[in-house]
Backbone bond lengths (Angstrom), bond angles and torsions (degrees), N, CA, C in turn:
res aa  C-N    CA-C-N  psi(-1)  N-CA   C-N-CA  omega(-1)  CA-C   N-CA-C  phi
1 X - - - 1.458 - - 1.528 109.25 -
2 X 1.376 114.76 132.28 1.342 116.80 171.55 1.526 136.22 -38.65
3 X 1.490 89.02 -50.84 1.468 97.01 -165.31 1.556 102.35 -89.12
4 X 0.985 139.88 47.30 1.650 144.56 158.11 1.277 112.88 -48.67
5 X 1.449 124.68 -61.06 1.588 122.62 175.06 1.507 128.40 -47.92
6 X 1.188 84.50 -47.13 1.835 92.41 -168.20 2.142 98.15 -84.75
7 X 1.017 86.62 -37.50 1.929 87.72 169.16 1.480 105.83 -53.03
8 X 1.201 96.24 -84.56 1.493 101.06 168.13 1.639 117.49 -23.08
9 X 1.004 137.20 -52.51 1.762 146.89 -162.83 1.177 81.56 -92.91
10 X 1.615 154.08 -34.48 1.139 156.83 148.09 1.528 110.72 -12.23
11 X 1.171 99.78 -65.71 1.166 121.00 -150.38 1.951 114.93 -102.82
12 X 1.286 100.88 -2.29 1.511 112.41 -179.14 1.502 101.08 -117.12
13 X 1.624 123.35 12.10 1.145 100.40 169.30 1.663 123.39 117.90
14 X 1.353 98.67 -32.29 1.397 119.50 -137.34 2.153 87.26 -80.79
15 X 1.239 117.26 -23.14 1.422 100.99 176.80 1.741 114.98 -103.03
16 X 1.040 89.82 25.83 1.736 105.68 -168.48 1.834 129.34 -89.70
17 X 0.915 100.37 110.87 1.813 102.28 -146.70 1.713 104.88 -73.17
18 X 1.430 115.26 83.74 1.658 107.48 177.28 1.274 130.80 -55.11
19 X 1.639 115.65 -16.66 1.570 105.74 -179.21 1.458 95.36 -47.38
20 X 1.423 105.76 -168.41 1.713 133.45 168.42 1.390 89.26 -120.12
21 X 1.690 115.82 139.70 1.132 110.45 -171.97 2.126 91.50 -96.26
22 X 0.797 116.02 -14.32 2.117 110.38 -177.36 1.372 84.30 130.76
23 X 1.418 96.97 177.19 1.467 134.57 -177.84 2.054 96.38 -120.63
24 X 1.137 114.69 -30.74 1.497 122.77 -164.35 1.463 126.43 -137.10
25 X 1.558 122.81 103.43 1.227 119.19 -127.41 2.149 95.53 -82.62
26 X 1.321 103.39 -3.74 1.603 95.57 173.09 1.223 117.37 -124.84
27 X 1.593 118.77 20.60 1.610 116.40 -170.30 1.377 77.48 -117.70
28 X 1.299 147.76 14.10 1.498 127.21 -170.77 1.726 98.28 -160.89
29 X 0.876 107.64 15.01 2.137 121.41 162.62 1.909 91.76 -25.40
30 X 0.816 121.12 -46.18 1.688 122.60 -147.61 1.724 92.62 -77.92
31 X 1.471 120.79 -45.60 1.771 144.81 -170.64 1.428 86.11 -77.25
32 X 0.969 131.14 -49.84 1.662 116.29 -149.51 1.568 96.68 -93.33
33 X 1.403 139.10 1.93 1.066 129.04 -164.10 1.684 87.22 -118.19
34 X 1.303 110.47 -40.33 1.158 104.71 160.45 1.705 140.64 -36.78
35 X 1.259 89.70 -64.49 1.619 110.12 145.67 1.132 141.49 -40.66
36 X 1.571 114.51 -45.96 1.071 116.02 -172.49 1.932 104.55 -73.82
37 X 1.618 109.24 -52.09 1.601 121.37 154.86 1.160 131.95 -7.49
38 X 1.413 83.84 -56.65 2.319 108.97 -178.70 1.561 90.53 -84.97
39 X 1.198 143.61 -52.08 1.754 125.35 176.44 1.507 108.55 -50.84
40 X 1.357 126.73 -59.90 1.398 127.36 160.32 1.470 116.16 -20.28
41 X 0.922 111.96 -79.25 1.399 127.05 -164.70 1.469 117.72 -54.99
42 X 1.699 101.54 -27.49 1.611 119.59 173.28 1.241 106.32 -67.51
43 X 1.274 101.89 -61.67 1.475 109.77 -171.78 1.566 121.32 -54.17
44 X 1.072 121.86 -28.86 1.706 139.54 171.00 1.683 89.68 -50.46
45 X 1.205 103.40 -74.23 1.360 137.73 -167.08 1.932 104.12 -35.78
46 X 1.212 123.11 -58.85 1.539 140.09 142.63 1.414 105.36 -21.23
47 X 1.010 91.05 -72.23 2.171 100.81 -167.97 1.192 94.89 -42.98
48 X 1.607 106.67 -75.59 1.706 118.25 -159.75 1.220 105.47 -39.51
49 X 1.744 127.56 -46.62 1.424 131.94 -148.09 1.577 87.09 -95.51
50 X 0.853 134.45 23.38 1.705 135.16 172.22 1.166 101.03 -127.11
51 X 1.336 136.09 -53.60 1.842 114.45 179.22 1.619 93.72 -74.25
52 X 0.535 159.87 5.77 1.745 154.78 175.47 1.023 107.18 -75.69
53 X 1.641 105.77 -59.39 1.535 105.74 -178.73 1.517 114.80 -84.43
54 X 1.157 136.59 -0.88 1.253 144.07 -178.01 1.615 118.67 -115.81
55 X 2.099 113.95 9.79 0.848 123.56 -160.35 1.379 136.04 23.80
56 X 1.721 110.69 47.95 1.547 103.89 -179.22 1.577 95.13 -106.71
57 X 0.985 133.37 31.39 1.686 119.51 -179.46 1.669 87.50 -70.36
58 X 1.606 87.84 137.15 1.890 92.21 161.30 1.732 89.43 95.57
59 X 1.154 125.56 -41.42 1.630 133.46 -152.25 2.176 84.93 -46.61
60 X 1.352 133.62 158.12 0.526 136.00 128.43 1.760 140.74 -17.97
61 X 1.329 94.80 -65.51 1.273 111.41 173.05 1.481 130.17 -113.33
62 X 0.976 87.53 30.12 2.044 103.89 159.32 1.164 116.63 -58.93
63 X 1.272 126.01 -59.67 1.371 107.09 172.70 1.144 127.51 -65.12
64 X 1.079 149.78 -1.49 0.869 141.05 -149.93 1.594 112.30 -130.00
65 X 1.312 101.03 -0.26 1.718 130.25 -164.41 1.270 85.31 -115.21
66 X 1.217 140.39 -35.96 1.553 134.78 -177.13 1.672 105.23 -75.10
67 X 1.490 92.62 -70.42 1.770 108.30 164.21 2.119 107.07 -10.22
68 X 1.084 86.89 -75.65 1.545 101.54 -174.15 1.462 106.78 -49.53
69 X 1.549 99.86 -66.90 1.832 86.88 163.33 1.317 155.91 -29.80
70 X 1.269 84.70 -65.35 2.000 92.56 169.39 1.380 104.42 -78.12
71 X 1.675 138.34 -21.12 1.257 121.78 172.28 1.665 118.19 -57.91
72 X 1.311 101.56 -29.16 1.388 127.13 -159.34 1.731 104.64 -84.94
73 X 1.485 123.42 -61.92 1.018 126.47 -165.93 1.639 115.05 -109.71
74 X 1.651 123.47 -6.09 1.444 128.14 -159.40 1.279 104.36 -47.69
75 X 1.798 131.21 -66.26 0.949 138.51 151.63 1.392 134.85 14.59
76 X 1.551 88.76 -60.00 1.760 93.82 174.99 1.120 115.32 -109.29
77 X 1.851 124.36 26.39 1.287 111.98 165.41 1.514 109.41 122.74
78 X 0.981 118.38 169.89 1.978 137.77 -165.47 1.931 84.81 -78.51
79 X 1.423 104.43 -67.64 1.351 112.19 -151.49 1.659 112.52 -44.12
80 X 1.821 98.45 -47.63 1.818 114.28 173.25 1.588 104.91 -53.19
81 X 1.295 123.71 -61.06 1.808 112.30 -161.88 1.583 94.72 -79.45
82 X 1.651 141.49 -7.44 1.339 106.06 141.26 1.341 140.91 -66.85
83 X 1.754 123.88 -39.40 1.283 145.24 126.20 1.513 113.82 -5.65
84 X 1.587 109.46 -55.59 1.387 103.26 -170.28 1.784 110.19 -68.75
85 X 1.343 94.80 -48.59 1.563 118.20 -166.42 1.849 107.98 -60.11
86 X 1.410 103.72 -34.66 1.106 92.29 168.67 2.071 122.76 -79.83
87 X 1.325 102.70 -26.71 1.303 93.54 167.48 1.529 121.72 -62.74
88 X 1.792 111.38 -34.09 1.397 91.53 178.02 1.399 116.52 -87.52
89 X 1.382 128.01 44.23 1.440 124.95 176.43 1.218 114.28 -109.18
90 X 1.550 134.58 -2.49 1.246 144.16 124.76 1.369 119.44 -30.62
91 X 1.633 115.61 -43.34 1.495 95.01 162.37 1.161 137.54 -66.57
92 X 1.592 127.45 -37.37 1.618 132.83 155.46 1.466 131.58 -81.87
93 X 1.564 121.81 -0.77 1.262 105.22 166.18 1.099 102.12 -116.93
94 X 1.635 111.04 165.95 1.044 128.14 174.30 1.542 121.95 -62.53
């Protein structure tokens, strides 16, 4: 199965956001922005480690194959918008 790496990194943690995001969305502005940064930064982090392993870095339509993904599957988790992302890569590769 393809997606072994990123399952795997799935599954060890590795896209998993440790700040604490607060208990109180204006006594802790400074934590949650923090947070919000470190989700960012994860999430990049996901993408990258998915065209890597699926060699689309550079692809034209990488973003936009991710886009669809996590629009599509975020909801239900890391494991689905890799799952997803790899089903829609039948549409751009050969």
């Amino acid at each position: 199965m393809p997606m072994t790496c990123v399952v795997d990194a799935i599954k060890e943690g590795r896209y998993e956001n440790k700040i604490a995001l607060g208990e109180r969305w204006s006594a802790r502005s400074t934590q949650r922005r923090r947070y919000h940064e470190e989700e960012a930064r994860l999430t990049l982090l996901f993408r990258n480690d998915l065209e890597k392993e699926h060699s689309m870095i550079g692809h034209p339509k990488a973003k936009t194959l991710f886009e669809m993904a996590w629009s599509d599957q975020r909801s239900d988790g890391l494991r689905a918008v890799a799952w997803r992302y790899e089903d829609l890569l039948q549409l751009v590769k050969p």
